[in-house]
C-alpha positions as CSV (number, residue, x, y, z in Angstrom):
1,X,95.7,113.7,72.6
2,X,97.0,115.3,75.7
3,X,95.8,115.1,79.4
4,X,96.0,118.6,81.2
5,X,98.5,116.3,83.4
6,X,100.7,115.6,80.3
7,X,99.9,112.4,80.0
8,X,99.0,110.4,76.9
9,X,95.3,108.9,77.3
10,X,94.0,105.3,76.6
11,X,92.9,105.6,73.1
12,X,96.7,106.4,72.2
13,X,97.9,103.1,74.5
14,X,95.7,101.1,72.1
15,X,96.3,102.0,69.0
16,X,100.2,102.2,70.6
17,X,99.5,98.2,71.6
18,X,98.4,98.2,67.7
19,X,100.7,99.7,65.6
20,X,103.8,97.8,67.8
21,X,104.7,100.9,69.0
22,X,105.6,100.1,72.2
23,X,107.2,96.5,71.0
24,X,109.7,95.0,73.2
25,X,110.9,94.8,76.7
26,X,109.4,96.3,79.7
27,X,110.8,96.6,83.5
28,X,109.0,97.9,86.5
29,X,110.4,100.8,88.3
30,X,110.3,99.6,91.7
31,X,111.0,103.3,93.4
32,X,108.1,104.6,91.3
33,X,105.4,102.1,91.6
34,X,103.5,101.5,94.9
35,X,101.5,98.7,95.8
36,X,98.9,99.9,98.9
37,X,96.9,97.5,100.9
38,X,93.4,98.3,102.3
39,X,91.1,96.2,104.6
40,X,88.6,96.3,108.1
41,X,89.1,94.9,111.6
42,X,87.0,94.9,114.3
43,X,84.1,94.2,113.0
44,X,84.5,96.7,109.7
45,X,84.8,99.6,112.6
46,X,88.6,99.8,112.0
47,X,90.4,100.7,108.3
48,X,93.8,99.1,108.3
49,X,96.0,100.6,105.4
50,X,99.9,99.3,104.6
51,X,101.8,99.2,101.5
52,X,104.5,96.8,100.5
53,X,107.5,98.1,100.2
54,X,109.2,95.6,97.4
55,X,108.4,95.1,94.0
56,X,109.6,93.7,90.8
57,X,107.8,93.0,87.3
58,X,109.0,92.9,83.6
59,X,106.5,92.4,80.3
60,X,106.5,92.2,77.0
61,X,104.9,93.8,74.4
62,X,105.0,92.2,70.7
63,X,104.6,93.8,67.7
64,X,100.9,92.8,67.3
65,X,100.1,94.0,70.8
66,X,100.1,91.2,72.9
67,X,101.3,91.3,76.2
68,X,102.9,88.8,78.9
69,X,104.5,90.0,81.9
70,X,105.1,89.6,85.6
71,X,104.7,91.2,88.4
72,X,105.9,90.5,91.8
73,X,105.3,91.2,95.5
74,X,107.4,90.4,98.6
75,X,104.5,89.4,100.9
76,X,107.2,89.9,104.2
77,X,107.5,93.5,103.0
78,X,104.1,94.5,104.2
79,X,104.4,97.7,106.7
80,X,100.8,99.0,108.3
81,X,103.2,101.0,110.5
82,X,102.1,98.3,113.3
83,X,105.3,95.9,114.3
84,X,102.7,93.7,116.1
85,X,100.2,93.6,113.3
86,X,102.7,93.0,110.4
87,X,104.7,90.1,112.3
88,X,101.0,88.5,112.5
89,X,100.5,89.3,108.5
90,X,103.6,88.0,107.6
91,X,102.7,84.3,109.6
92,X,100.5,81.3,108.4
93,X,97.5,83.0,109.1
94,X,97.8,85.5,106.5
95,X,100.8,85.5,103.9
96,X,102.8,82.7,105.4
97,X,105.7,84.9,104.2
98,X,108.4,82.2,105.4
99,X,107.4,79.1,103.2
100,X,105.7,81.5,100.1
101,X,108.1,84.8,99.9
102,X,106.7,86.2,97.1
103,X,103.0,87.1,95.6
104,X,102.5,86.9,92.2
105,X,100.6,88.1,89.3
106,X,101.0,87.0,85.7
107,X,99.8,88.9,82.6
108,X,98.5,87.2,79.9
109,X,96.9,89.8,78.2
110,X,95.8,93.3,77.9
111,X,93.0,94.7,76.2
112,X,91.6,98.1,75.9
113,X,88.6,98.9,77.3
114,X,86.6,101.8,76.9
115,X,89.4,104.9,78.0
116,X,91.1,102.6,79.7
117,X,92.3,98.5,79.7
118,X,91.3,95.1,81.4
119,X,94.5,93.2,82.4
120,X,93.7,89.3,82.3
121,X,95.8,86.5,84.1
122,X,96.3,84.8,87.6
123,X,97.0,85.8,91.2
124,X,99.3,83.3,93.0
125,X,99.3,83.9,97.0
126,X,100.4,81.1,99.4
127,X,100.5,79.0,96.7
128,X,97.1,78.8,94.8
129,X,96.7,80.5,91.6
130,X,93.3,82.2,90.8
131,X,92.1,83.7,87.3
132,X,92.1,87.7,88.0
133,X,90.6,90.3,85.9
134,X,91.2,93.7,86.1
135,X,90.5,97.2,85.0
136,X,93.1,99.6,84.8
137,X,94.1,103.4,83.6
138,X,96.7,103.5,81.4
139,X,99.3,106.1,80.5
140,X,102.5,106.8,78.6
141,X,104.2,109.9,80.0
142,X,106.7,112.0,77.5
143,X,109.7,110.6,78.9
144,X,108.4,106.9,77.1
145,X,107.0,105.3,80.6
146,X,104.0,103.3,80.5
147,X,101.7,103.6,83.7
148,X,99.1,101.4,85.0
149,X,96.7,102.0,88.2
150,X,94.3,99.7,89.4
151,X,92.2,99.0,92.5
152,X,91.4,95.6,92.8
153,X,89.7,93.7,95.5
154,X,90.6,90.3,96.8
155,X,88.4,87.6,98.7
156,X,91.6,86.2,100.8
157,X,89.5,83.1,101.2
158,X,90.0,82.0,98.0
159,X,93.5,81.8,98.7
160,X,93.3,79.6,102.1
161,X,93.5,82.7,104.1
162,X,90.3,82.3,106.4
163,X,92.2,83.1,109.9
164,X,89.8,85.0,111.5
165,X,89.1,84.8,115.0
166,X,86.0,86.2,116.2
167,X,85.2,87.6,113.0
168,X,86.9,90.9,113.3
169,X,89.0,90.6,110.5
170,X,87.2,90.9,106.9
171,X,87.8,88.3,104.1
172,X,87.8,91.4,101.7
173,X,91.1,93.5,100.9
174,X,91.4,95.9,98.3
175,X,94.8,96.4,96.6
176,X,95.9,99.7,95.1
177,X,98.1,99.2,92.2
178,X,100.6,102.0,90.7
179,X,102.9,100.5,88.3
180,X,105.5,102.3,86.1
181,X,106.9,100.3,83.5
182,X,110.1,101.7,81.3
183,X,111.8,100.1,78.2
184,X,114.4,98.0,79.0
């Protein structure tokens, strides 16, 4: 079945994941995927909205569906389009970006759910590794590209990342995900 946007739509990824279809090796295209970071300041008054600007991943996709992959962050390329504000991101207080250079999400498995699919693994960020969960839209476009969007939100806290003085600075931060994936 085809979207209006020419897209191929979830029930296709699955039974694609099912009948090994889309078997093999998987890179992310760093120039089309975006990773956009959303959060409050002052109090929740304030939006602050960046976007890192590097990104790698790779997966793969076996002939019985399952999937393992990586996908990678540099934390020091966050830009809010504030020098000030991203020098104090990149320090201890928030990504430590000088002793941990990267964050880092592992796959372990993708499911479908409902139109779309749940992606299950962990989140490393200044070291500690958490379980993460997340829905996501999934898509093969005609030219054989897989795409995954998801907005996900993260407690920083459970990564040591309590720095905040006066408590303008919320613990929550929601990650927008656009990941394009080719064969390899």
């Amino acid at each position: 079945m085809q979207a209006p946007s020419g897209q191929v739509t979830a029930p296709p990824v699955r039974a694609l994941l099912e009948d090994g279809a889309v078997a093999g090796e998987w890179v992310l295209d760093p120039c089309q995927s975006t990773v956009r970071l959303k959060s409050r300041q002052l109090w929740g008054l304030a939006p602050v909205n960046g976007f890192f600007g590097e990104a790698s991943g790779h997966g793969t996709v076996s002939a019985d569906g399952a999937v393992i992959g990586t996908f990678t962050v540099a934390a020091a390329s966050i830009n809010t389009k504030n020098t000030r504000r991203d020098s104090h991101l990149r320090s201890a207080d928030f990504f430590d970006s000088g002793n941990f250079p990267d964050i880092i999400f592992t796959a372990e498995a993708i499911r479908p759910s409902g139109r779309d699919v749940t992606v299950t693994g962990a989140l490393t960020v200044c070291g500690r590794t958490r379980p993460l969960s997340l829905d996501a839209a999934a898509s093969v476009q005609g030219d054989g590209e897989v795409w995954l969007d998801s907005e996900v939100r993260i407690n920083r806290a459970g990564f040591g990342r309590t720095w905040n003085l006066l408590g303008m600075a919320s613990m929550h931060n929601t990650l927008t995900i656009h990941a394009v994936f080719g064969p390899r």
